[in-house]
C-alpha positions as CSV (number, residue, x, y, z in Angstrom):
1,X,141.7,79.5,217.3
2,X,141.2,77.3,214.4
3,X,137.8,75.8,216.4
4,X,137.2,79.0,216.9
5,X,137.0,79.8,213.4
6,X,135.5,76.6,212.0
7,X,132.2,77.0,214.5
8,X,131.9,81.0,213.1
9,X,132.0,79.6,209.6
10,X,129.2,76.6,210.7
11,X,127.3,79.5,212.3
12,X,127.0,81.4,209.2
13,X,126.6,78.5,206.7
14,X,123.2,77.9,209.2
15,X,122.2,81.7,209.2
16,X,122.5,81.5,205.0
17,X,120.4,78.5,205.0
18,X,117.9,79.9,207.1
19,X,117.3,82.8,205.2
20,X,117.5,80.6,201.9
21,X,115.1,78.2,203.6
22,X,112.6,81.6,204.8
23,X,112.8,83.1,201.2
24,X,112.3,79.7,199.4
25,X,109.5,78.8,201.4
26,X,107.5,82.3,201.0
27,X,108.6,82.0,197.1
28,X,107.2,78.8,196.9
29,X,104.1,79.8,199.0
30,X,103.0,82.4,196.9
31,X,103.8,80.7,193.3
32,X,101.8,77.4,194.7
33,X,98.8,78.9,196.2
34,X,95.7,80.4,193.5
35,X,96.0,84.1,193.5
36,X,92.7,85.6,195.2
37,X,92.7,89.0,192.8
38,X,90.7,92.0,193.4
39,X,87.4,92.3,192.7
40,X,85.4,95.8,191.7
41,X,81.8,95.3,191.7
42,X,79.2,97.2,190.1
43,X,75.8,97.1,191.1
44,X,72.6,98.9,189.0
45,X,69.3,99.2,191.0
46,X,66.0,100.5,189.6
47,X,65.5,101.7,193.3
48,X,67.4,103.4,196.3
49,X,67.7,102.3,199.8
50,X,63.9,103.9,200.5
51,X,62.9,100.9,198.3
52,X,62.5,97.0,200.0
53,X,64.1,95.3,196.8
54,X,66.7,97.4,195.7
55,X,67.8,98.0,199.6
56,X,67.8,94.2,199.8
57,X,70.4,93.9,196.8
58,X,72.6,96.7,198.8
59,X,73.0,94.7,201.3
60,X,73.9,91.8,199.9
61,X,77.0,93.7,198.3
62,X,77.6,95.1,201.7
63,X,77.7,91.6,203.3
64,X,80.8,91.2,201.4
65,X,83.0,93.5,203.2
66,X,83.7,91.2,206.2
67,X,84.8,88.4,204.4
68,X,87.0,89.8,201.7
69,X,87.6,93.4,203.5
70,X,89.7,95.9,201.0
71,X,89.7,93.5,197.9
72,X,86.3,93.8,196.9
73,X,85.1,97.5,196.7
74,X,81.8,98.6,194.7
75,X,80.1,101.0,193.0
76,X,76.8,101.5,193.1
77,X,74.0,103.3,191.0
78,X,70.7,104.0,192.3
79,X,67.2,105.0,190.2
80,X,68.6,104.3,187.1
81,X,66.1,104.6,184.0
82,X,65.7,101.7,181.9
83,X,66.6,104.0,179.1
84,X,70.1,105.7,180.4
85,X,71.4,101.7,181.6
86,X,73.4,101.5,179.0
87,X,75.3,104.6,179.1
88,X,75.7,103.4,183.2
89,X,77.1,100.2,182.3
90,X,80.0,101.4,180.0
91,X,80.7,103.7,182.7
92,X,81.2,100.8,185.4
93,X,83.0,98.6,182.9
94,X,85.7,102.1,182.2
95,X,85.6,102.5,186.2
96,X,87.1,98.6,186.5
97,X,84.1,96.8,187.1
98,X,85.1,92.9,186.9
99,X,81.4,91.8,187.7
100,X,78.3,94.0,187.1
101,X,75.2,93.2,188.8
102,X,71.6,94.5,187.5
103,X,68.3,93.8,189.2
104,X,65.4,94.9,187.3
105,X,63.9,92.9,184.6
106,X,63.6,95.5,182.1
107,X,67.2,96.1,182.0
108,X,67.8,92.3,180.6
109,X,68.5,93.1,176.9
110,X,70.4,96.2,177.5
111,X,72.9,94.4,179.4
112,X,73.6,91.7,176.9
113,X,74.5,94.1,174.6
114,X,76.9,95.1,176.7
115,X,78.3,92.2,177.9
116,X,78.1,91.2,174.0
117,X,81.3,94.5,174.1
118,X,83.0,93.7,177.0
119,X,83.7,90.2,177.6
120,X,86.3,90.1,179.7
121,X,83.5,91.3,182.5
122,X,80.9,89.1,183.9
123,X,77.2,90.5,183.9
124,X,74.4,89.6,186.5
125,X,70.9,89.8,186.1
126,X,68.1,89.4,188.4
127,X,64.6,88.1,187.2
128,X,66.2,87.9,183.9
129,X,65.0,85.0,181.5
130,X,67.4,85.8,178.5
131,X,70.6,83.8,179.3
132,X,70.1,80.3,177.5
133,X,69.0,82.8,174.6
134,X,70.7,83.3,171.3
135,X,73.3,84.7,171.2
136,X,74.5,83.0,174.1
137,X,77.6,84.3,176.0
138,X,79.7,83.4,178.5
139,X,79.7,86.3,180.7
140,X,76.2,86.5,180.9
141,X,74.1,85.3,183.8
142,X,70.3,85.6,185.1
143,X,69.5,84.0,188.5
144,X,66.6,84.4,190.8
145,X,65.3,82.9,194.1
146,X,61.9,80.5,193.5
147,X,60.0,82.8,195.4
148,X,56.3,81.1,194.7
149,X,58.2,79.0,197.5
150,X,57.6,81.7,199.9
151,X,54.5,83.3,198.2
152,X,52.9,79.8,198.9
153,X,53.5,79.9,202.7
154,X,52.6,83.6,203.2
155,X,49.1,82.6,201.4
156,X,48.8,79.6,203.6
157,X,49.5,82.6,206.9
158,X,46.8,84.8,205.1
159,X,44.4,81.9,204.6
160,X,44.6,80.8,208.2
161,X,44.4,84.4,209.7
162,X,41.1,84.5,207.3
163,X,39.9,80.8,208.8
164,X,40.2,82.1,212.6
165,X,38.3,85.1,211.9
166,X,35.4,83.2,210.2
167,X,35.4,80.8,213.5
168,X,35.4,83.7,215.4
169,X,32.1,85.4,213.7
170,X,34.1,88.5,212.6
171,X,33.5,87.6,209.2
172,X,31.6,85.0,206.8
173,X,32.9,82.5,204.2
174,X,31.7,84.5,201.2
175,X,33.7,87.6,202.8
176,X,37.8,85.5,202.8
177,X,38.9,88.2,200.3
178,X,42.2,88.9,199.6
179,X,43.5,92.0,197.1
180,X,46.6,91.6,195.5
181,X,48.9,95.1,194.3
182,X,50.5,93.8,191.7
183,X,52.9,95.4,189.7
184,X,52.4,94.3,186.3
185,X,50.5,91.6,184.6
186,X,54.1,89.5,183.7
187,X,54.7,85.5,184.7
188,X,56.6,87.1,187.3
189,X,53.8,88.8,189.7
190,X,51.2,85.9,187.9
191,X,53.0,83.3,189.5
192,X,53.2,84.6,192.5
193,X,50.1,85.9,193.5
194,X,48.6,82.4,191.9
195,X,51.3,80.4,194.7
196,X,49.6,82.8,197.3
197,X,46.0,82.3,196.6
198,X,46.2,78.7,196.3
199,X,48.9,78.7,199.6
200,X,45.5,80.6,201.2
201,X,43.2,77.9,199.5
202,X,45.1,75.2,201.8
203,X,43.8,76.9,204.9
204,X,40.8,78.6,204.2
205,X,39.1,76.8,201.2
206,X,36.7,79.8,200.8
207,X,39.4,82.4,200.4
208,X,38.9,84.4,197.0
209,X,41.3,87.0,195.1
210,X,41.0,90.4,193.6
211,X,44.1,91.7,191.9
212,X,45.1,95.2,190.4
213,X,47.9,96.4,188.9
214,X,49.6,99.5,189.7
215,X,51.8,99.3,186.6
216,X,55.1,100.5,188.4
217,X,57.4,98.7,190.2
218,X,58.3,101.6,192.8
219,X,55.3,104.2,193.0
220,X,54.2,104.5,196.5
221,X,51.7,106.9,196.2
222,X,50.2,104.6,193.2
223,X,50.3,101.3,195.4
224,X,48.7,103.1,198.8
225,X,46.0,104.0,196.4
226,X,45.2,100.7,195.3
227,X,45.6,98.7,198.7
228,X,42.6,101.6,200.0
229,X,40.9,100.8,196.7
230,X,40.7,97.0,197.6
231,X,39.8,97.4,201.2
232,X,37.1,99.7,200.0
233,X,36.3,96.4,197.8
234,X,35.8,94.5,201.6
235,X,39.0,92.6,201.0
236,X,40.6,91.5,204.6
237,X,44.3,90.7,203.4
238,X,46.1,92.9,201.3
239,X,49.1,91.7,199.8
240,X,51.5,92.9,197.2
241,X,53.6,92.3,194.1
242,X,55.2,95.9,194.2
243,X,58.3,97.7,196.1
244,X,57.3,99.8,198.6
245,X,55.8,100.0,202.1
246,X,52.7,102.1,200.6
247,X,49.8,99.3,201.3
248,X,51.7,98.2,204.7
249,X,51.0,102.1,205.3
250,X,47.7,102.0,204.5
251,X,46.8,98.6,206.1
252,X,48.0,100.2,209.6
253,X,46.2,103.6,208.7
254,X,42.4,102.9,207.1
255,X,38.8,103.0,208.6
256,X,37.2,100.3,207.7
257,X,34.5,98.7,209.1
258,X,35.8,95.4,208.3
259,X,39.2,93.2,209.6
260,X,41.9,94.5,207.9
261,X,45.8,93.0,207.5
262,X,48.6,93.0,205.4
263,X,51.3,90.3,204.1
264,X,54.8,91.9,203.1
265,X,57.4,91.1,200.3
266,X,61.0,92.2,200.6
267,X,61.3,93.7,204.0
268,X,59.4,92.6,207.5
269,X,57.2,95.6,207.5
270,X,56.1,95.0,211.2
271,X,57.4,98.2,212.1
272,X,55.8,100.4,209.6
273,X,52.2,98.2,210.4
274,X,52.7,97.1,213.6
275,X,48.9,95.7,214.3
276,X,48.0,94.5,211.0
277,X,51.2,93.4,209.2
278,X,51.1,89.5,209.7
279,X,54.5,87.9,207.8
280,X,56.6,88.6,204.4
281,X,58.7,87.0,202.2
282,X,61.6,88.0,200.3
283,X,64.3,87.1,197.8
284,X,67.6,86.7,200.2
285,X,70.2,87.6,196.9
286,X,73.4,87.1,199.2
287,X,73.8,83.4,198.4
288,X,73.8,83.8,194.9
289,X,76.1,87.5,195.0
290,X,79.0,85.7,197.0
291,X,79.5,82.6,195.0
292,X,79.7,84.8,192.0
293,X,82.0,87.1,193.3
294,X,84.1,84.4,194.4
295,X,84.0,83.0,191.0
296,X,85.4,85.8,189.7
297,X,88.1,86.2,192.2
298,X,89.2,82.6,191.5
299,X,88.8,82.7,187.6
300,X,86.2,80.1,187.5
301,X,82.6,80.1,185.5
302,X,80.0,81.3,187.7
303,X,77.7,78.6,187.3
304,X,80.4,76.0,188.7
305,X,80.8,77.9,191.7
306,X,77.1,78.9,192.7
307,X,75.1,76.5,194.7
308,X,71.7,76.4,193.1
309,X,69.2,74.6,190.2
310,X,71.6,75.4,187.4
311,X,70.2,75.6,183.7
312,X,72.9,76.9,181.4
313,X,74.1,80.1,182.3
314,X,71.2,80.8,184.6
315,X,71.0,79.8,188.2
316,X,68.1,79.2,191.0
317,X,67.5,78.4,194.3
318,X,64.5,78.1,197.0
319,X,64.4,77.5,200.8
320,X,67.2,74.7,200.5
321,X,70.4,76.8,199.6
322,X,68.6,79.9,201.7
323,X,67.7,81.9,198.1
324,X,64.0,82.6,199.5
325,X,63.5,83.3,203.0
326,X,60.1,83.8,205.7
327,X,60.2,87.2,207.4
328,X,59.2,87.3,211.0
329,X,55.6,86.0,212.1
330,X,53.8,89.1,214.1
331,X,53.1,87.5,217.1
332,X,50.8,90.1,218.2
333,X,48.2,89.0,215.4
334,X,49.7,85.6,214.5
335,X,47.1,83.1,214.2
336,X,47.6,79.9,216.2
337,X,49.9,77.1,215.1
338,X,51.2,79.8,212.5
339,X,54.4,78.8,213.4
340,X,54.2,75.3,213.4
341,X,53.2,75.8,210.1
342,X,55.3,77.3,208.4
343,X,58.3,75.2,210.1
344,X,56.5,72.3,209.0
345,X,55.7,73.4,205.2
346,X,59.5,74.9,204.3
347,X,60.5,71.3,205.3
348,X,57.9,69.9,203.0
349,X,59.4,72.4,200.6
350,X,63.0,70.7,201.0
351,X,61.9,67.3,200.8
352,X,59.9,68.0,197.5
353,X,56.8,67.3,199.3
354,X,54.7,70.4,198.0
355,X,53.0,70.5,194.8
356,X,51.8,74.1,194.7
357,X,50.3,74.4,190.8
358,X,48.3,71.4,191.2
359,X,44.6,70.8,192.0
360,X,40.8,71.7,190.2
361,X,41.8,74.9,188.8
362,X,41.7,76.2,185.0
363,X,43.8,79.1,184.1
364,X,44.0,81.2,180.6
365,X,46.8,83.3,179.4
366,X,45.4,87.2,179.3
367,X,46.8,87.6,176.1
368,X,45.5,84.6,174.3
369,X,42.4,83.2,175.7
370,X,42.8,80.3,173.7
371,X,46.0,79.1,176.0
372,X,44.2,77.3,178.4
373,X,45.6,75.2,181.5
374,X,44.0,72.4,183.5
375,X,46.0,72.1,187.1
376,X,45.1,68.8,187.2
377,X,48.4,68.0,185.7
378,X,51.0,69.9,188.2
379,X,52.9,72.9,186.5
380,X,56.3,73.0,187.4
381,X,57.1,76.2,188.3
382,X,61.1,76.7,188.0
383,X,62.2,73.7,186.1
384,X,63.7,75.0,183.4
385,X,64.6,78.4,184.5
386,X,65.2,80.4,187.9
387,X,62.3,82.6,186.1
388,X,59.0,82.2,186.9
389,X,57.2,81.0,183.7
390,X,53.7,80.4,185.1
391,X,51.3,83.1,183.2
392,X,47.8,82.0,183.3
393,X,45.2,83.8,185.3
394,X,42.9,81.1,187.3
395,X,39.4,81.3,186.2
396,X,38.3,82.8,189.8
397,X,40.7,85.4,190.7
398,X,38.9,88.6,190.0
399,X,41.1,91.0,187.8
400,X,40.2,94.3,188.3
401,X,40.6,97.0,186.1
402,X,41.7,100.8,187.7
């Protein structure tokens, strides 16, 4: 009896120990390890999902969901006036918001005001060049992709599809004309339909440029308009600055009695231009939305966690962290050892082998004709900031007024 009783009292000392051992161990587990908090993330779009850029951004925050399921939920505002963005962004901060993205340039200073009020939020903008600024503050960001990385190799596509067609007889040198919808004349769109031009230059050394602006990022109706304009003008490629599918549409839809194609930005728009849309290239924001949102759920400074060109609070990336990205080559209309070239070129791009701004070309700044610039001496696009800085019109691209 007395055995009896001494193993029932062993038995129970073990079963208290266990559970003191179960409960210590989970106790510990969860004081030890970081706390991975919830994370509410607004999102302000100068577009809707109808629109390339802004539908690119949506996804991005969607892309989210299947690594961090329930504890990352969003809210997002579509077509929102540069105007009312204030008023938006106080409503996402009182709705819980711990990290507000933006994505339209214009929006820059109105969201610094805010985060200027509310800095216990962190506040994202795209394209923005006001972080390093005065006043500077801590929960507020710009980043961008180098897209004149991409710009560079859809040219170099463009310039090539030009080159087979003059060694076919379709067309003569004179008649390598690309037009260019641009959106506005900002370093932004400057830069980047310089980068394609002299991409285009690399393969077809007769190619020439017309540019006009439609003055909106997002009017369809406006950039169709133009793309007909610049066929009309005999230009082959037609390429765009701008958010919609309108000159893909109208690439795929003319008479003309010349070769006409079309190079994308933002989405592959093969199926909306089937036999002329050759390639695009696009922004891919995901890299750069889910280092900051896992900033923010670990309670560390953005620009430590992103993987990127960092410059203060302002972060930027090309083809080697996956922040600018090729869209698919049509192979129906690709021209030969397309491919193989741009395989070849974004690994020239990673090595630092590519000097885009560089050559015999003189540019001037459209505002001050004065501000001259000899490409002789390579411009460093990027260098300082994930921005593009490069304003100067080159002395043979044809501006043309509407």
């Amino acid at each position: 009896m007395q055995t009896e009783k001494k193993n029932l009292i062993w038995v129970i000392i073990a079963v208290v120990l266990c559970i003191i051992g179960f409960y210590s161990y989970h106790y510990l587990q969860a004081y030890l390890e970081p706390d991975e908090k919830e994370v509410r993330i607004g999102l302000i779009l100068d577009g809707d999902e109808s629109t390339p850029y802004s539908r690119n951004f949506i996804k991005a925050v969607e892309s989210l969901t299947p690594e961090y399921g329930d504890r990352v939920t969003s809210i997002i505002r579509c077509n929102v006036p540069y105007e009312d963005v204030e008023e938006v962004l106080r409503e996402l901060v009182g709705s819980g918001c711990n990290i507000i993205f933006t994505n339209s340039y214009e929006y820059s200073e109105h969201v610094k005001n805010i985060a200027a009020e509310n800095p216990s939020v962190q506040f994202c903008q795209a394209t923005g060049d006001n972080a390093n600024t005065a006043p500077v503050l801590s929960n507020y960001h710009t980043f961008m992709g180098e897209i004149y990385e991409g710009r560079y190799i859809a040219g170099m596509i463009a310039g090539l599809k030009l080159q087979e067609l003059i060694d076919q007889g379709l067309i003569e040198p004179s008649e390598a004309y690309i037009g260019y919808v641009a959106a506005y004349p900002c370093s932004e769109v400057i830069s980047g339909y310089t980068a394609f031009v002299l991409g285009a230059r690399q393969t077809c050394p007769t190619a020439m440029m017309r540019v006009k602006y439609s003055y909106t990022w997002t009017g369809y109706m406006k950039e169709k308009e133009i793309a007909g304009q610049l066929i009309d003008e005999g230009c082959i490629i037609i390429s765009q600055h701008s958010d919609t599918i309108g000159p893909a549409v109208m690439c795929e839809n003319c008479e003309s009695d010349h070769p006409v194609f079309h190079v994308g930005y933002n989405q592959d728009m093969i199926d909306v231009a089937p036999t002329t849309s050759l390639i695009g290239t696009r922004i891919n924001w995901t890299p750069y939305i889910h280092d900051a949102v896992a900033a923010v759920m670990s309670d560390r400074r953005i620009e430590d966690v992103v993987k990127g060109h960092v410059h203060g609070n302002d972060v930027g990336a090309g083809f080697e962290k996956g922040w600018v990205e090729m869209l698919e080559l049509n192979p129906a209309i690709a021209p030969e050892g397309g491919q193989e070239l741009i395989d070849r070129t974004i690994d020239d791009f990673m090595m630092g082998r590519v000097h885009v701004f560089s050559g015999e070309y003189y540019g001037y700044d459209s505002e001050n004709k004065s501000d001259t610039i000899n490409l002789r001496i390579e411009y460093l696009e990027n260098r300082d900031a994930s921005a593009p800085a490069f304003h100067y019109i080159l002395r043979d691209i044809i501006i043309v007024e509407n």
